[in-house]
N, C-alpha and C positions, 0 to 999 in steps of 0.2 A: 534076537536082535532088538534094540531098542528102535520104538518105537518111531523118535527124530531123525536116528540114523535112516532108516528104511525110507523115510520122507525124502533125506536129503539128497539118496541115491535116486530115486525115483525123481525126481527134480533136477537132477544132473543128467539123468537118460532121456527124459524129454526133451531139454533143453539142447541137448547135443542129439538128438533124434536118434537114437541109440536105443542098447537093454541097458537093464542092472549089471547083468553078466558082463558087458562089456566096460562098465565104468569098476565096476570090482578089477578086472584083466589088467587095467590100466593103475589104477592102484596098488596090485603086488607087484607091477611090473616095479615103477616106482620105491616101492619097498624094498625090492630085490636090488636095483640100484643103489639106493644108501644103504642097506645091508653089508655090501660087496665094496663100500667105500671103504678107503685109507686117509681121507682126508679128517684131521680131530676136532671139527666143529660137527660135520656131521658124526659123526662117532659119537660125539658128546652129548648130541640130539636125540639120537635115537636111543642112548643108554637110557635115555629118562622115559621112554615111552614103555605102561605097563603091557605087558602081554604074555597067555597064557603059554605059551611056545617060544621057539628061538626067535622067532621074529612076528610082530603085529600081523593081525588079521588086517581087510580093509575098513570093517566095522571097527574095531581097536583104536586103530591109528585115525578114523573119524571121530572116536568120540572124546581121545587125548586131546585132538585139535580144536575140538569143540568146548571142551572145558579149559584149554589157555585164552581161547581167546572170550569165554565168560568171563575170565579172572580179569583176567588184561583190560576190558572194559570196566571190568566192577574197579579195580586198582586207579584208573585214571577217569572215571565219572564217579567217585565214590555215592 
């Protein structure tokens, strides 16, 4: 697991007084939701996220979202 990733969870389990495990639980739950959608924005969403399986890990789907919204600020503060 990368390095940011592992911070970010750990920073979200504090913050929610929680585990990892349980901010992970919460994130495939979520995955398993848009997964299981029929709606075509999400569809279209999630076609574009890489991952090594049918469906994103919760590290995956962290670091996809981590690197749009790199771009997206690097795009609009050039």
């Amino acid at each position: 697991m990368e390095p940011i990733i592992q911070e970010a969870l750990e920073a979200v389990a504090r913050q929610k007084r929680t585990t990892i495990e349980a901010i992970r639980a919460e994130i495939e739950e979520a995955i398993d939701q848009a997964w299981s959608s029929c709606d075509p924005a999400v569809i279209f969403f999630h076609e574009d996220i890489p991952c090594e399986g049918e469906k994103p890990t919760p590290e995956e789907l962290l670091a996809y979202l981590c690197l749009r919204i790199f771009f997206c600020d690097l795009l609009k503060n050039p």
